[in-house]
Structures are given as structure tokens and as C-alpha cells.
ZADO-1210 file (C-alpha; in nm, 4 decimals, padded with zeros to 6 digits):
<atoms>
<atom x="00.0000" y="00.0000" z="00.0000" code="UNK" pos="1"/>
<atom x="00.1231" y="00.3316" z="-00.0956" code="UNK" pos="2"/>
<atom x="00.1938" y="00.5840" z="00.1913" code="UNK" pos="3"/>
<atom x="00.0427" y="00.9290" z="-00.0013" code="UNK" pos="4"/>
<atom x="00.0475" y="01.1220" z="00.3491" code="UNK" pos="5"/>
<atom x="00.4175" y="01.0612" z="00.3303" code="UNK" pos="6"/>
<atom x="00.4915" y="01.2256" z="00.0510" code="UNK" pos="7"/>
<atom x="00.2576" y="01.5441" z="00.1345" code="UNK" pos="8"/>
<atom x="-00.0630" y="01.4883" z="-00.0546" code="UNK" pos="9"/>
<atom x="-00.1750" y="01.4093" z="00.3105" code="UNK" pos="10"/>
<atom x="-00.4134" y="01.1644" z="00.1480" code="UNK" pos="11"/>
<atom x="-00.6003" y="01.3654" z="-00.0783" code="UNK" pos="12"/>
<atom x="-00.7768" y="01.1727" z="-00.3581" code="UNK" pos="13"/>
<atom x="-00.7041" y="01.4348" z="-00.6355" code="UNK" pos="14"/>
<atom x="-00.3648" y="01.3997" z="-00.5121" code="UNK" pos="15"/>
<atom x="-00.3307" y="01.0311" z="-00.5864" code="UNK" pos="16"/>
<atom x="-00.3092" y="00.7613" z="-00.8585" code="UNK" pos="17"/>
<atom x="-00.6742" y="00.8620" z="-00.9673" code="UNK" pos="18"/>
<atom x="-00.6022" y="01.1860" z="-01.1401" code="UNK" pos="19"/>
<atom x="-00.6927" y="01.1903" z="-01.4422" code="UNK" pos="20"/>
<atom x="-00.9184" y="00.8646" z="-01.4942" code="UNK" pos="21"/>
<atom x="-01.2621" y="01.0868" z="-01.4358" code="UNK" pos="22"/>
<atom x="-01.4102" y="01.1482" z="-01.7622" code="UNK" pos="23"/>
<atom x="-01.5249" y="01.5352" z="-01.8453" code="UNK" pos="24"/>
<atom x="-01.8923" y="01.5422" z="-01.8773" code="UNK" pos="25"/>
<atom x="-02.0291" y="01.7537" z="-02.1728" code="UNK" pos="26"/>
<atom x="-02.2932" y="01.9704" z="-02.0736" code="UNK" pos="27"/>
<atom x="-02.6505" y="01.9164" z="-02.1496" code="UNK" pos="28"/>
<atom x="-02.8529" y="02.1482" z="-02.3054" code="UNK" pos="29"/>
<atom x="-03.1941" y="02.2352" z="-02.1337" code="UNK" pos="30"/>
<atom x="-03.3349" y="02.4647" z="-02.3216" code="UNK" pos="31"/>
<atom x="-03.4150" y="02.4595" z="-02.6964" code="UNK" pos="32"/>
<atom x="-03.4792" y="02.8195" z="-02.9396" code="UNK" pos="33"/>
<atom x="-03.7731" y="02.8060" z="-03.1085" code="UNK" pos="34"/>
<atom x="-03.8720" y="03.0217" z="-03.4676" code="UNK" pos="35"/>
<atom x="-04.0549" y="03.2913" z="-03.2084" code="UNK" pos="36"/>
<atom x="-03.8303" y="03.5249" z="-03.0303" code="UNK" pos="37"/>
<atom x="-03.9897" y="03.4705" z="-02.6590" code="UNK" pos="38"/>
<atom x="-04.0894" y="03.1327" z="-02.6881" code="UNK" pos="39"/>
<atom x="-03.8399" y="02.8658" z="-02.5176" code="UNK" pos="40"/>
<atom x="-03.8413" y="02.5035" z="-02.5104" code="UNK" pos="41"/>
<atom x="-03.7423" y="02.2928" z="-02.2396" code="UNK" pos="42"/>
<atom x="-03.5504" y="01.9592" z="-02.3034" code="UNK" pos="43"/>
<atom x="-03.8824" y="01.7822" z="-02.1821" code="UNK" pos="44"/>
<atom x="-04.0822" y="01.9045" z="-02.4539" code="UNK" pos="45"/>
<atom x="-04.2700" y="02.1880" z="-02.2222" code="UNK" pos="46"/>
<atom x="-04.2896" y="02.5253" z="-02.3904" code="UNK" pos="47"/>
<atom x="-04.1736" y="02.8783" z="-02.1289" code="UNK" pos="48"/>
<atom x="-04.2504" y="03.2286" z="-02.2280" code="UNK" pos="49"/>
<atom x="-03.9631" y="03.4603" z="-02.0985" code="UNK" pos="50"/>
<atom x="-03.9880" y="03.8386" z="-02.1278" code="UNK" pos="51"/>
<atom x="-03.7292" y="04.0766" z="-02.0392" code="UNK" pos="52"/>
<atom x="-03.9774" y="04.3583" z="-01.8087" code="UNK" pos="53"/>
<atom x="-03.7637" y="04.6844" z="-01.7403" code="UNK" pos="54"/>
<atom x="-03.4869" y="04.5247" z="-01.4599" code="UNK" pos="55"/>
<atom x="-03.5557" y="04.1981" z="-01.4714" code="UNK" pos="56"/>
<atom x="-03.6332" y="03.8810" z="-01.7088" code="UNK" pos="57"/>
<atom x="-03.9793" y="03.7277" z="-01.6227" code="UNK" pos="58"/>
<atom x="-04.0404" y="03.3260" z="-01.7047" code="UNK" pos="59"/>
<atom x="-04.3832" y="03.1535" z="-01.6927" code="UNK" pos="60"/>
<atom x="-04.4960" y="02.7922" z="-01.8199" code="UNK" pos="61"/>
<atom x="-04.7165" y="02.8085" z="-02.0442" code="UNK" pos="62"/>
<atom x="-04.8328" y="02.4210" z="-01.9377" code="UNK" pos="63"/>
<atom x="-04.8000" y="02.2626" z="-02.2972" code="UNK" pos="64"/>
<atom x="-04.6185" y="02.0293" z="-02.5551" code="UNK" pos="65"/>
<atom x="-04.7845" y="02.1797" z="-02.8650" code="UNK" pos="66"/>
<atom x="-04.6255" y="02.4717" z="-03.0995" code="UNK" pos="67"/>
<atom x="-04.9418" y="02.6167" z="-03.1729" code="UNK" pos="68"/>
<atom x="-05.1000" y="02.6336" z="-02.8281" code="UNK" pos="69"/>
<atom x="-04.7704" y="02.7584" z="-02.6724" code="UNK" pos="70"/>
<atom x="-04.7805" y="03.0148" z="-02.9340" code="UNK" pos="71"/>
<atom x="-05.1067" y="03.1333" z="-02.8967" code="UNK" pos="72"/>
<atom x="-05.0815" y="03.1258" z="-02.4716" code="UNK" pos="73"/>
<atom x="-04.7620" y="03.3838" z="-02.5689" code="UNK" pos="74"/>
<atom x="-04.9465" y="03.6135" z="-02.7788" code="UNK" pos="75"/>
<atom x="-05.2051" y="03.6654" z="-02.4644" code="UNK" pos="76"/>
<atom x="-04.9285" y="03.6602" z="-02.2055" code="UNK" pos="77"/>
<atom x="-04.7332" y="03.9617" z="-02.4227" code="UNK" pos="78"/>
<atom x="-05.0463" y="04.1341" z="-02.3738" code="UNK" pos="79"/>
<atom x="-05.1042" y="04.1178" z="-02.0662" code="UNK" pos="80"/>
<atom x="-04.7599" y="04.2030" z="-01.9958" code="UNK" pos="81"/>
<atom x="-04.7649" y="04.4963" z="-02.1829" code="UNK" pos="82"/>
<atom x="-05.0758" y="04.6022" z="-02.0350" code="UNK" pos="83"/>
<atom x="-04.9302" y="04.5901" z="-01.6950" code="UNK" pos="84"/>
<atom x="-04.6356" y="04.7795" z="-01.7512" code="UNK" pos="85"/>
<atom x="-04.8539" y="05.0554" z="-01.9267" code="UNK" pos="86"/>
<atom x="-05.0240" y="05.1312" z="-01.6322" code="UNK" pos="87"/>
<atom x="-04.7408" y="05.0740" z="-01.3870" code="UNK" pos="88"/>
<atom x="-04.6460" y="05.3770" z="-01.6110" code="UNK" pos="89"/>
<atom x="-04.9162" y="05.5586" z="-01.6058" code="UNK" pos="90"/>
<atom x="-04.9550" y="05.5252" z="-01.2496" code="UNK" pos="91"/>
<atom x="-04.5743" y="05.6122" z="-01.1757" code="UNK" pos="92"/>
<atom x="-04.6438" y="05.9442" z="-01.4488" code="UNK" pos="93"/>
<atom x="-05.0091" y="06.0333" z="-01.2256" code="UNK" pos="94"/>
<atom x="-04.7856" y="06.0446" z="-00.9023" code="UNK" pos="95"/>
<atom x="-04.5123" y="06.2058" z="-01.0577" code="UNK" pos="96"/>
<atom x="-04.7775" y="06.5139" z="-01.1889" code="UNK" pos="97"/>
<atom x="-04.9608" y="06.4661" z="-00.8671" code="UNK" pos="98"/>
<atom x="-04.5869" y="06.6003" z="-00.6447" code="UNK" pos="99"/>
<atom x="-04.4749" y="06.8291" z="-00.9274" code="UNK" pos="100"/>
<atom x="-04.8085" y="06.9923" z="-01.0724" code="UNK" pos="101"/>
<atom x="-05.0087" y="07.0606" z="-00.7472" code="UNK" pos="102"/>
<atom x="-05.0807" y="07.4624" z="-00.6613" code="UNK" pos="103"/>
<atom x="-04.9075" y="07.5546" z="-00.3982" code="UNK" pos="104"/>
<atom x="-05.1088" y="07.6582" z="-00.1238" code="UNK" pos="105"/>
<atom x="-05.0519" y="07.9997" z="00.0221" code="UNK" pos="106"/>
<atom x="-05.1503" y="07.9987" z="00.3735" code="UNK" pos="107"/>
<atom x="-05.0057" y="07.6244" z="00.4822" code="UNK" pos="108"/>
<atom x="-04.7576" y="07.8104" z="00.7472" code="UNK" pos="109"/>
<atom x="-05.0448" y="07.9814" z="00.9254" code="UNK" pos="110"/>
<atom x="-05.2617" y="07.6838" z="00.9089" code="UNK" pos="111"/>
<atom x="-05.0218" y="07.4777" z="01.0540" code="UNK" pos="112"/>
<atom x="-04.9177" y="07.6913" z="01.3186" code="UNK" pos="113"/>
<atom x="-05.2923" y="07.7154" z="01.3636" code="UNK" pos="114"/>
<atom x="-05.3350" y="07.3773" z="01.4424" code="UNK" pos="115"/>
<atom x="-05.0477" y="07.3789" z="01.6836" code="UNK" pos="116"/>
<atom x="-05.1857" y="07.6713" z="01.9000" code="UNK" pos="117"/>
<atom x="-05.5254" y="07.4294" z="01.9361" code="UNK" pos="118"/>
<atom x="-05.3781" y="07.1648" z="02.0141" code="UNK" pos="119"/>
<atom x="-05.1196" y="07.2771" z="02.2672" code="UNK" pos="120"/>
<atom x="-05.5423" y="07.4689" z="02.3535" code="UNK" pos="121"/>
<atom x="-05.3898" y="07.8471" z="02.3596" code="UNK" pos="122"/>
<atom x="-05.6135" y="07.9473" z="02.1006" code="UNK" pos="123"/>
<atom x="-06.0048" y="07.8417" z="02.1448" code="UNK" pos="124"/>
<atom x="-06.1570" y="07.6333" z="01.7954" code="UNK" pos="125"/>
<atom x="-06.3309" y="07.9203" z="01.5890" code="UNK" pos="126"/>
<atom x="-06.7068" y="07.9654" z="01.6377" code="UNK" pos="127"/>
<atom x="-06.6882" y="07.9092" z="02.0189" code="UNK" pos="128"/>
<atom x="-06.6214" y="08.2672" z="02.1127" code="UNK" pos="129"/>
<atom x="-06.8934" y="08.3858" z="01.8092" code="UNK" pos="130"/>
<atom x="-07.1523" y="08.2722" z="02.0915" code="UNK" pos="131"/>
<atom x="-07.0432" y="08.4033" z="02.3656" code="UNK" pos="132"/>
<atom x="-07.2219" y="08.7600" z="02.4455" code="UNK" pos="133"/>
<atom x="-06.9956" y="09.0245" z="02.6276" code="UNK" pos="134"/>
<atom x="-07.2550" y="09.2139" z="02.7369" code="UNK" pos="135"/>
</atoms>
């Protein structure tokens, strides 16, 4: 028996006789193109839609072996993808007018020390003293 420890390999199977007699796998493809540009194939036969959304890339199975049922489940899930991130932009563009576009309101400092004054009660609420006679 051969003593690897003793020559420093400390008995490390890459170290030993072995080297060399593993065999390099070639890697397997998963995924197959297909003639439509967001339309992927898995090795299994199952057909993935995969759409690149603004940041990010976005998968979904579209549950089917079949070209032409894969490719019309696509066409509605583009849709609807493009649907939602036309009003995620309109939505972002409403609260972008709603902070940039508002009128500025003129008497916010006075109102707000207003509102201190009544609560810290200094100042009475209006229309209390309106009813009081000082007669």
C-alpha cells in the first residue's frame, strides 16, 4: 500500500493515482430556441414564455407540448404584460404630476401653526367665542 500522506498529498484523492481517470462530462442542453423570439423550449418538450420587463427577465410555463397552443398562450401573455407595464407607467407618471403639478397653497404656514396653537389649547376652535355675548 502506498503511503500518499508521506509524501505530502496528506491523502487527498485528487492527489493520488486517480487523477486523471474521471471522464469530463459535456454539458446538457436544457433549453431549446424556437422560430418565435420569446418562446423557449425545455428539453422535456414543455414550452416557457420569458420576457425581459424593465430590470428583470420574467419566465412563466405556459403548461403545454404543442407549438401552436404555446404560441397562442404567448401572444395573450405579451399582452397582458404589456398592459401591466402601461399602467405601472401611467400610475408612476399620475404620481409624478400629482408632487410636481399641485398649486401651492398659500396659507399652509399659518394653518399649521394654527393647528399647533389648538392643540397645545392656547387658542379656542373658531365659532366658540362667536356665541359668547360680552354684554
Amino acid at each position: 500500500m502506498v503511503n500518499y500522506a508521506s509524501e505530502g498529498n496528506f491523502g487527498c484523492v485528487c492527489h493520488g493515482p486517480t487523477v486523471g481517470l474521471v471522464r469530463e462530462r459535456k454539458p446538457t442542453k436544457t433549453w431549446e430556441r424556437t422560430p418565435l423570439h420569446n418562446l423557449v423550449r425545455r428539453k422535456s418538450g414543455r414550452y416557457y414564455a420569458r420576457v425581459f420587463a424593465p430590470g428583470k427577465e420574467v419566465w412563466k410555463p405556459l403548461k403545454t407540448n404543442h407549438f401552436s397552443v404555446a404560441q397562442a398562450r404567448l401572444t395573450e401573455f405579451l399582452k397582458m404584460s404589456r398592459t401591466q407595464r402601461r399602467r405601472a407607467k401611467n400610475r408612476l407618471e399620475r404620481a409624478r404630476l400629482s408632487l410636481y403639478c399641485r398649486e401651492p397653497e398659500v396659507n399652509w404656514p399659518s394653518r399649521v401653526f394654527q393647528n399647533r396653537l389648538r392643540l397645545m389649547s392656547l387658542v379656542p376652535p373658531a365659532g366658540i367665542m362667536e356665541n359668547v355675548s360680552t354684554t
